[in-house]
C-alpha positions in Angstrom: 2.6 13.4 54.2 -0.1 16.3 54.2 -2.7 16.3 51.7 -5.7 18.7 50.5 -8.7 16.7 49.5 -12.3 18.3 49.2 -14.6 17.2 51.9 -16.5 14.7 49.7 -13.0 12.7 49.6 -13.8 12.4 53.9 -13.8 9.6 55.7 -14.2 8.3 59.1 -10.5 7.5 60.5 -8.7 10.5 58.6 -6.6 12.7 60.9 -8.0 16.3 60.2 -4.7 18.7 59.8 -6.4 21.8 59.1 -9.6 23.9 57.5 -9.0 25.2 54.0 -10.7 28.6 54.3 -11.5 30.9 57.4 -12.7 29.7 60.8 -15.6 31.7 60.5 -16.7 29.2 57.8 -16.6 26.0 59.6 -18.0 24.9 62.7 -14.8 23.5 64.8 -12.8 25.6 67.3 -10.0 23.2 66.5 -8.1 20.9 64.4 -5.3 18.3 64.5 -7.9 15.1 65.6 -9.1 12.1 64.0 -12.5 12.3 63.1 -14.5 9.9 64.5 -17.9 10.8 64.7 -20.6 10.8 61.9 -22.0 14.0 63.3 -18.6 15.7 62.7 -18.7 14.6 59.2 -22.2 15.9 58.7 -21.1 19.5 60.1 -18.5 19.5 57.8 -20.3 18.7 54.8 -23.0 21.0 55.9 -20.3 24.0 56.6 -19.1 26.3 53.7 -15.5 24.8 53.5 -14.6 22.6 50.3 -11.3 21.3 51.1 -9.0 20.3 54.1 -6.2 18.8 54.8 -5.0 16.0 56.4 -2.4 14.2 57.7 -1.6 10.6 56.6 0.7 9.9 59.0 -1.9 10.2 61.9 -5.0 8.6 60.2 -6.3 6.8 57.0 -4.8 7.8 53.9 -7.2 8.6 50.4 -8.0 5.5 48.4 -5.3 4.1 46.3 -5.5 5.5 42.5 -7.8 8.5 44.1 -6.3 12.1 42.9 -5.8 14.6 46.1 -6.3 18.6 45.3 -2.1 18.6 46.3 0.6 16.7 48.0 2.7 18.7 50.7 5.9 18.0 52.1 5.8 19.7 55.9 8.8 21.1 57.4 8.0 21.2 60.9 11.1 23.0 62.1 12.0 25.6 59.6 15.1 27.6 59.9 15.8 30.7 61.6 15.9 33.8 58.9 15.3 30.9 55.3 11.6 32.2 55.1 10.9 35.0 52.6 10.1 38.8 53.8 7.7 40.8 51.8 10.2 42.8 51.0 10.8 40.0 48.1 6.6 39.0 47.3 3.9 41.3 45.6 2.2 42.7 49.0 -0.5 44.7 47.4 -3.0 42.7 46.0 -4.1 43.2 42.4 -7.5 45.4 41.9 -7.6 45.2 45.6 -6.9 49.3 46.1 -5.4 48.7 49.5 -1.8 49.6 49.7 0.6 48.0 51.9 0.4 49.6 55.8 3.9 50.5 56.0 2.6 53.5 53.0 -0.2 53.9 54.9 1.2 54.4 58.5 2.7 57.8 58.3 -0.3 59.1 56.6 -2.0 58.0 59.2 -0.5 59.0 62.4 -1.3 62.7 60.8 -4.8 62.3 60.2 -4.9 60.8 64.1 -3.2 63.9 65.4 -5.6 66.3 63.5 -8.5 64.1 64.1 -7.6 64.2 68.1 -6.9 68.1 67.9 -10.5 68.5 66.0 -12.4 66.5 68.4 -10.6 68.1 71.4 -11.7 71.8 70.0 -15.6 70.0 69.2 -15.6 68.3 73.0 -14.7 72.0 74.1 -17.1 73.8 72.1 -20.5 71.8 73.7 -18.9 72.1 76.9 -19.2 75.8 76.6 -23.1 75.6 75.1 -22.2 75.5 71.6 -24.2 73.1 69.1 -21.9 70.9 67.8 -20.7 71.4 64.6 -21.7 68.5 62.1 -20.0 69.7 58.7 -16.9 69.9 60.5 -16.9 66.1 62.5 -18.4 65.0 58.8 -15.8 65.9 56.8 -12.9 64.1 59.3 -14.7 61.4 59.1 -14.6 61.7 55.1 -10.4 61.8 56.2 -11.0 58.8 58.4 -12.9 57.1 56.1 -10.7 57.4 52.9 -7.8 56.0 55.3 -9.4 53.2 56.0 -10.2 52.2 52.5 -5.8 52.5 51.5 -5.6 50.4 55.0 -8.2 49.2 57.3 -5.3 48.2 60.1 -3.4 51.3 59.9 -5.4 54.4 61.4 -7.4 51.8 63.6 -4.5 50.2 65.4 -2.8 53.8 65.6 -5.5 55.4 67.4 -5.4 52.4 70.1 -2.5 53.9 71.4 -2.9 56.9 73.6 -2.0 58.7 76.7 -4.5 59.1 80.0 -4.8 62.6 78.8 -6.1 62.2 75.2 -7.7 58.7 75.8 -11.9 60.0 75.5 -11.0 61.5 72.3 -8.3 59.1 70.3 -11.1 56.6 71.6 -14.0 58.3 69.4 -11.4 58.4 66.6 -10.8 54.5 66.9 -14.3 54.1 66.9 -15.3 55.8 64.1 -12.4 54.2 62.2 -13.6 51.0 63.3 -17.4 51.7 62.3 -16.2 52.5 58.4 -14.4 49.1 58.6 -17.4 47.4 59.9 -19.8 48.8 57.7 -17.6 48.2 55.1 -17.6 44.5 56.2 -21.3 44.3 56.5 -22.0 45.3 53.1 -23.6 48.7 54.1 -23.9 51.2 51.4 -21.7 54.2 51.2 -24.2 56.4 52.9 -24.8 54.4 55.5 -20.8 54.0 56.0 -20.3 57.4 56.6 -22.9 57.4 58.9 -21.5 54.8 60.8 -18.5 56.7 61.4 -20.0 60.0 62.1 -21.8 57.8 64.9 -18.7 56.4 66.2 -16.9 59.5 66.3 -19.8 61.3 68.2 -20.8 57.7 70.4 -19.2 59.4 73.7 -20.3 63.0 73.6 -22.1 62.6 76.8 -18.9 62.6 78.5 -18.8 66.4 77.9 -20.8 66.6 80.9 -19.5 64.1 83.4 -17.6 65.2 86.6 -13.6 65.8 85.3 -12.8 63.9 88.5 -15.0 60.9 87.7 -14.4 60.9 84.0 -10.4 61.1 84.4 -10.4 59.1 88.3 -6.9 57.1 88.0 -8.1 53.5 89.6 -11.8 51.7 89.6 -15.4 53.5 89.9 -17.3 53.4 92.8 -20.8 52.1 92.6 -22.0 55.9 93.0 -19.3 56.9 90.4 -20.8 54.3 88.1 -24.1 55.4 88.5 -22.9 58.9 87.3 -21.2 57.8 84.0 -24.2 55.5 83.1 -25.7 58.6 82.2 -23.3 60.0 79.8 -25.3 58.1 76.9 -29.0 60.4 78.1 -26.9 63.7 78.1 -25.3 62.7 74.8 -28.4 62.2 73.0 -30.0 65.5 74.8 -26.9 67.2 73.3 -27.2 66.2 69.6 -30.8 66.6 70.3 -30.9 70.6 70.6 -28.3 70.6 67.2 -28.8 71.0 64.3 -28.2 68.6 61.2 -27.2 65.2 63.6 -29.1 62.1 61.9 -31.0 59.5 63.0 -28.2 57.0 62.9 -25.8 59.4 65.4 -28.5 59.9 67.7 -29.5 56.0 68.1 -25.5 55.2 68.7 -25.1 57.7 71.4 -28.2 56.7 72.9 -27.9 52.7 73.1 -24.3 51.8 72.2 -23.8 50.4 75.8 -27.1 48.1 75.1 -26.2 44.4 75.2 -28.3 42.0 73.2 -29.7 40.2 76.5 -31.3 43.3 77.9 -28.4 44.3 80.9 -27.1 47.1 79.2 -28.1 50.7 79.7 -29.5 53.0 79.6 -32.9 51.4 78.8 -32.0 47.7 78.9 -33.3 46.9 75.0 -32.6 42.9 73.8 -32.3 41.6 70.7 -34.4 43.2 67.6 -35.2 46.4 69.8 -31.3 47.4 69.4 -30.6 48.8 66.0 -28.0 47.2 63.9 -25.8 50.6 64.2 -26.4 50.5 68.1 -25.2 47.0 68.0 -21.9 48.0 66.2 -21.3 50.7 68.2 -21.5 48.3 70.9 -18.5 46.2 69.7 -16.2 48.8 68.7 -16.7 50.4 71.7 -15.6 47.6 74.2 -12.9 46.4 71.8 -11.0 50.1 71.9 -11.7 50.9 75.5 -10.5 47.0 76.7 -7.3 47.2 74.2 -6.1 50.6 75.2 -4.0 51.5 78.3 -5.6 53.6 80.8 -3.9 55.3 84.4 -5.5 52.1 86.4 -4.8 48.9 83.6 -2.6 47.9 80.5 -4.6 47.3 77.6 -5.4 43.9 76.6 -3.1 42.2 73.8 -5.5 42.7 70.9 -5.7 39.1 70.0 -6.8 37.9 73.2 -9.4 40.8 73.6 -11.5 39.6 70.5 -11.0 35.8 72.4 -12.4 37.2 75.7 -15.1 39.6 73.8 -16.4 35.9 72.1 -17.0 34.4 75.4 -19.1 37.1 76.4 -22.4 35.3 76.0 -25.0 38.2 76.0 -23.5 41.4 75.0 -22.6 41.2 71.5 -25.1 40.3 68.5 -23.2 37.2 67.1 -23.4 38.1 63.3 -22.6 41.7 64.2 -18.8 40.5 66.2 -18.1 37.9 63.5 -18.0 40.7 60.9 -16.2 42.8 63.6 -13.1 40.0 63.5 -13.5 39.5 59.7 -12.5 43.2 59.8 -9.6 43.1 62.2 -8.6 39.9 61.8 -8.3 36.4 64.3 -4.8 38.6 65.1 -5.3 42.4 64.9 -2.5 44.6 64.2 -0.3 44.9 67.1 -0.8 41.4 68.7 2.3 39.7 69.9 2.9 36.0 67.8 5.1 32.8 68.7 5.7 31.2 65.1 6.7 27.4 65.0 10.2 28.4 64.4 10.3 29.7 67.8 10.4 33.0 66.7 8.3 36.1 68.3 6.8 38.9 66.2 4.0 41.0 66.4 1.3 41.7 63.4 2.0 44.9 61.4 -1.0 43.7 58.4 -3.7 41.7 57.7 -3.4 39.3 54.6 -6.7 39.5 52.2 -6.7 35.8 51.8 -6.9 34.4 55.1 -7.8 35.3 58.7 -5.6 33.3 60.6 -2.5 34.5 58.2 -1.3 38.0 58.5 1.9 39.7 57.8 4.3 39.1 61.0 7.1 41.2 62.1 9.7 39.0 63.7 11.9 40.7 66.4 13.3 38.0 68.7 14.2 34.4 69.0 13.1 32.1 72.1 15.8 29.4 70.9 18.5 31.5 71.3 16.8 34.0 73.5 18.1 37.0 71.4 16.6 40.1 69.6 16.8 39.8 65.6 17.4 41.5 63.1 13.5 42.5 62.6 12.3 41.1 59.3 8.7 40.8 57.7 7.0 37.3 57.1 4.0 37.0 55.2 2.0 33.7 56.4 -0.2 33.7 53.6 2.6 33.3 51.1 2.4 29.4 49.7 6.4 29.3 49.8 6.2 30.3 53.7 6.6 27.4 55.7 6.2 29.5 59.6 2.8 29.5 61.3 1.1 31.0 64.4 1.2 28.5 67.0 0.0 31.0 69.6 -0.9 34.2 71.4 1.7 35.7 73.6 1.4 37.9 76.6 3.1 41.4 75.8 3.4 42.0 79.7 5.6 38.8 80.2 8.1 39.7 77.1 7.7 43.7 78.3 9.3 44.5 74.9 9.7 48.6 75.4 9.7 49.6 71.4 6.6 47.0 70.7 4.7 49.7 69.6 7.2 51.2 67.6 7.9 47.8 65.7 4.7 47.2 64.4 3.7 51.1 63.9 7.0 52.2 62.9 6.2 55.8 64.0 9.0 56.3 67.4 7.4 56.9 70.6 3.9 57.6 69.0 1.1 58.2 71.7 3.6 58.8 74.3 
């Protein structure tokens, strides 16, 4: 028997089940153990979580007489195709204004294309001399923007997938989609959202002048190489520099969005405070789109397992900064390949508003039988869903050939 109690009903001995809220909010990396240790009590009680569940079967039980937040029955081997699809459940939350991605998607995927086209003919135009032209990269990012509000997932995880040929200019429309969802995360005003994304779409105009051969070289840099594209963040900023009408915010990001916060980055090694908090956003975005998308030398990283590895990196990131970064994508952003208790695999087509770790789930195949399915949605935040994420799975080992198309559900887009 499972029950949710609020933390003041803990004890020493109880078998901790799960958090009741977001891992952001307490201060485990785990659950399922028996709490032992006073220490672990205190950080509990200390955290932002109220209640919890746990699991009386594995550890003490609540005081006889003592009334629990709710009783719950677990099924821990549900059947294959008796959970409910969101087909059947209310997917749009009310007052929310975000509509469900599946509206969102096709919309989308235009507003990429254009995007790429406009920032292909803005990439041309400094290459010949020209200043480049701010109205024009302001009001896409007003397009940009306005998509991310109906869907933060949609336009982001579209623009992750692109060809070797398009890859520098997709990547500065992931970016700025990314920046408008991380402002939007971090409470900045609407000003200072839009000139996030201006930033994000302009972070990489440097590359302008870097050697085609270097810039588009099918397999790893050499050190001299290296040396070459470390200054694509100088000419960027000298660029924006003899334009007219870039701001302040643009010309920071260009400048120092490969800073990291322990002083290794480039191109003038700034730590901590001396980074701007725009700098240090562009930073994030940056890595997560280039590490996620394929490229002529690597496959992308399964999106899920790229904001894992980006967390271990002790030193590049400002810590509040890529916390609000996976509040805004999610523990599992779109496109990351699922196992679900019921053995079944699926990838993540939505984020849920009501819980990090529970998005909506796309499920394609069955390991038990070893089959394809009939593809059908599953929206783990739904109380009457009984499935679960019980891990990440590597898209190169299944090499599903339409997993892009399941989750996007635009054919052969970025190919």
């Amino acid at each position: 028997m499972l029950k949710r109690i609020h933390v003041d009903q803990l004890q020493l001995g109880m078998h901790l089940k799960e958090f009741c809220g977001s891992w952001m909010d307490h201060p485990f990396w785990r659950t399922g153990f028996v709490l032992k240790d006073p220490k672990d009590m205190d950080l509990i009680l200390a955290s932002s979580i109220k209640e919890v569940m746990i699991d009386c079967s594995k550890g003490l039980d609540v005081p006889v007489g003592v009334s629990v937040v709710a009783e719950v029955v677990e099924e821990t081997h549900p059947t294959i195709g008796s959970l409910p699809s969101v087909s059947e459940q209310s997917r749009t939350p009310p007052g929310t204004g975000v509509i469900p991605a599946d509206q969102e998607l096709e919309r989308a995927a235009r507003i990429c294309l254009q995007a790429k086209a406009a920032v292909v003919s803005m990439f041309e135009e400094v290459r010949m001399g020209k200043a480049v032209d701010v109205g024009g990269a302001r009001q896409l990012v007003e397009d940009i923007s306005d998509s991310v509000s109906r869907n933060p997932g949609a336009i982001i995880s579209l623009a992750r997938l692109k060809t070797a040929d398009d890859y520098t200019y997709l990547h500065s429309v992931a970016v700025c989609a990314m920046m408008v969802a991380l402002a939007k995360q971090l409470g900045l005003d609407e000003a200072q959202t839009r000139a996030c994304g201006l930033a994000g779409l302009l972070h990489d105009m440097g590359k302008v002048a870097m050697p085609t051969e270097v810039l588009n070289k099918p397999g790893k840099l050499t050190d001299a190489e290296f040396d070459i594209m470390r200054t694509h963040p100088t000419e960027g900023y000298k660029m924006l520099m003899a334009s007219s009408g870039v701001d302040a915010v643009s010309l920071d990001v260009v400048l120092h969005h490969h800073e990291k916060v322990d002083g290794s980055g480039y191109p003038e090694k700034l730590a901590g405070d001396a980074i701007s908090l725009y700098s240090k956003m562009g930073a994030v975005c940056d890595v997560y789109d280039a590490i996620t998308s394929n490229r002529p030398y690597k496959s992308g990283w399964d999106p899920a397992e790229s904001l894992r590895r980006m967390a271990e990196w002790h030193g590049h990131f400002d810590p509040k900064v890529f916390q609000g970064f996976v509040k805004s994508m999610g523990i599992y952003p779109v496109g990351s390949l699922v196992r679900l208790r019921s053995g079944r695999i699926g990838v993540v087509t939505e984020q849920s508003p009501k819980s990090l770790t529970m998005p909506i789930i796309k499920v394609f195949f069955s390991t038990k039988s070893n089959m394809r399915i009939v593809p059908g949605l599953v929206d783990l935040s739904q109380p009457s869903t009984l499935e679960k994420i019980v891990g990440r799975e590597d898209p190169a080992k299944w090499n599903f050939p339409d997993l892009n198309e399941l989750w996007s559900g635009v054919p052969n887009y970025g190919k």
